[in-house]
N, C-alpha and C positions, 0 to 999 in steps of 0.2 A: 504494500500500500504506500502511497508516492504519500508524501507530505503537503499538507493544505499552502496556498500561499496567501500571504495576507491582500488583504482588498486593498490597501495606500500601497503606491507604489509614488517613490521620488525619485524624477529622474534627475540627473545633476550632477555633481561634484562635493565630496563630502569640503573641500576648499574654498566655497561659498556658505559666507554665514549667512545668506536666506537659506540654505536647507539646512542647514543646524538647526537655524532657527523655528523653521517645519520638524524638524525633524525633536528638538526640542521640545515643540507643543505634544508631539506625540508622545513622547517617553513621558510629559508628565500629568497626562492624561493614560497613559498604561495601556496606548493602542499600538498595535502592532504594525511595523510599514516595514519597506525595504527599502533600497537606493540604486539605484539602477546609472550605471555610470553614464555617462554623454559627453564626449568634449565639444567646448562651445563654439571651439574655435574651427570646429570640424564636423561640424554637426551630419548627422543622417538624413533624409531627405524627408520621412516621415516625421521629426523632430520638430521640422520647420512648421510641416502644419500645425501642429496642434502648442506651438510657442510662436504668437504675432511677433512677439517685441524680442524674438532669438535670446532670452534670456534663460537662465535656470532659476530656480526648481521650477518643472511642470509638476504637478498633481496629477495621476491617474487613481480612479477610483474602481478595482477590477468590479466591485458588485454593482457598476451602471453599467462598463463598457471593457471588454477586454483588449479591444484596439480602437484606432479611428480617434476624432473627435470626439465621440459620446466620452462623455465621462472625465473627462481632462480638465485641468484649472491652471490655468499661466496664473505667475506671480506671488512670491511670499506670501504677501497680508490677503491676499483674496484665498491663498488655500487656507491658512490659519483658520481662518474668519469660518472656513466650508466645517473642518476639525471641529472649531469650536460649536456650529451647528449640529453634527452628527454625533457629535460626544461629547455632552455638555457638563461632565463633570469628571473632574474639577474646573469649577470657572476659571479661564483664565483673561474674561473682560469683566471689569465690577459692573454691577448692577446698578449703583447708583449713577446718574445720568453724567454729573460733573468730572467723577471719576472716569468713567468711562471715554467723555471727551479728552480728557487729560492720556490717559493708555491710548488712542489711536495718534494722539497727536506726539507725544512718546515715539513711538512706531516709527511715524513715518520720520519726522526727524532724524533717529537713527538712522532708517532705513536711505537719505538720499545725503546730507548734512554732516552727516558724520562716517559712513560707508564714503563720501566722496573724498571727504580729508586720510580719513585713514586707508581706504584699498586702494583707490587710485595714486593717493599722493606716500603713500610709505609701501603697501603689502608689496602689488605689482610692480614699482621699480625696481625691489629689492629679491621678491623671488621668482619672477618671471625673466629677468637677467641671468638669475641664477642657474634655473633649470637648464640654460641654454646655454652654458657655460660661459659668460659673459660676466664682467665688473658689476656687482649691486649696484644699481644709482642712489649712494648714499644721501649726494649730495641735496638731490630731488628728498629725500624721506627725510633729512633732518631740515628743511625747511618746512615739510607739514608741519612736522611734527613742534618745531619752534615759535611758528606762523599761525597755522591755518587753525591746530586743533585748539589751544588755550580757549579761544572765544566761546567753539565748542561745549568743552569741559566747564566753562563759566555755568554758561546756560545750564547742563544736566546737574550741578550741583545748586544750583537757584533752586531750579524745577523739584528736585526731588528735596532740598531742606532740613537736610538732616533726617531723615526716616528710612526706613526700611525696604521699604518698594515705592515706587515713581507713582501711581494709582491706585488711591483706597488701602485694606491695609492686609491685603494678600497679594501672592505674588501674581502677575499678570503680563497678557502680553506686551507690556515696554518692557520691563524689566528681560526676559527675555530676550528681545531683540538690542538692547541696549548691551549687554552680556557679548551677545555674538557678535556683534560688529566691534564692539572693543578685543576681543581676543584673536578678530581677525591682523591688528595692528600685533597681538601679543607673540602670535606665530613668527614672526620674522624681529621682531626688536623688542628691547625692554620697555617697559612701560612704567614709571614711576607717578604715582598721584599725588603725589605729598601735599601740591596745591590744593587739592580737592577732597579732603578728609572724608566727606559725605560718599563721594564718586568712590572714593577707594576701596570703604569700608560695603559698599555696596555691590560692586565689582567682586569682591572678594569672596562675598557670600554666596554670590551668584556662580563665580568659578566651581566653588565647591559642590554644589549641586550636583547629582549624577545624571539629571537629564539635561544638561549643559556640559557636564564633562566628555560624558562620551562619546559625544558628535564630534568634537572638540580633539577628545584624542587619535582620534580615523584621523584629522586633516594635521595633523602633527607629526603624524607619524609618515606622511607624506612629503611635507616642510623639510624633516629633519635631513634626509635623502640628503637634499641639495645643501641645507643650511644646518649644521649642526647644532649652533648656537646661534639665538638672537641676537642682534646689534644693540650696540648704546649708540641713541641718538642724541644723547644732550652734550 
């Protein structure tokens, strides 16, 4: 007897924190997915349909569609959002309205604000050079990282205030996505908060999680290949 397979399927790269970050929601709701590799840069022809915007993670849901467009969901926060629909516990959007504007706006934040200072401006100079046996572009990441993110990190430690989680007073998906896109910076360089006491202590908590660890340690263990040790940017 063949073994069942689960119904999420994420296609992707465990090297994008939007499927951590999927992949994240799933482990802490305790539904079971898998990951299905794709390189983006090379993508399959059937990939293309069912991803407008050629990005990763697609969603595929096997119990609506086992191929094709049925059943597919381009985009992080739109699979999340599907997750949090089909499996609704444990919450991880509050229920109260305020909170809940505050966790989407969280989100997306990370998701374009700080994913653009941190993966564009530090991950990918540094280990997309590498892969390719080329010089890290230091120079490019210790400029984000001097420049671009402080303003950043200003904001996420305003917004969250000294407390626990960014939204209401369970954890949710900012917290989450704020996690993965900072540990995407963390794969390739060090990261020191010391500015940001709140950010640190919050980060840290969030590391320790094991449905954030070990999405976390798959793309690590990938990094490490090329990069052994992360750089100091300061």
């Amino acid at each position: 007897m063949t073994e069942s397979r689960p119904d999420l399927v994420l296609y992707g790269s465990p090297l994008s924190p939007f499927l951590r970050k999927a992949a994240g929601v799933c482990l802490t709701k305790g539904v079971a997915y898998e990951v299905e590799g794709v390189n983006i840069f090379a993508p399959p022809p059937w990939f293309l349909d069912i991803s407008p915007m050629k990005r990763i993670p697609v969603l595929r849901d096997r119990s609506v569609a086992e191929e094709g467009l049925a059943g597919t969901i381009p985009d992080s926060s739109a699979i999340c959002a599907y997750i949090e629909k089909k499996h609704p516990a444990p919450a991880l959007y509050p229920a109260d309205p305020m909170a809940y504007g505050e966790a989407l706006f969280i989100e997306e934040f990370a998701d374009t604000s700080l994913a653009m200072a941190g993966g564009l401006g530090i991950f990918r100079p540094i280990f997309f050079a590498m892969s390719k046996g080329e010089e890290p572009g230091l120079e490019k990441a210790r400029d984000a990282w001097a420049s671009q993110l402080p303003p950043i990190f200003d904001i996420l430690e305003k917004r969250l205030d000294g407390r626990a989680f960014f939204a209401g007073d369970a954890l949710s998906i900012a917290d989450i996505t704020v996690a993965c896109v900072l540990m995407q910076i963390a794969l390739v360089a060090e990261m020191p908060l010391d500015r940001w006491p709140g950010l640190a202590a919050h980060y840290a908590a969030m590391r320790a999680l094991p449905a954030i660890a070990q999405p976390y340690a798959a793309a690590e263990k990938i990094v490490r290949k090329a990069l052994p040790e992360p750089f100091d940017l300061t």
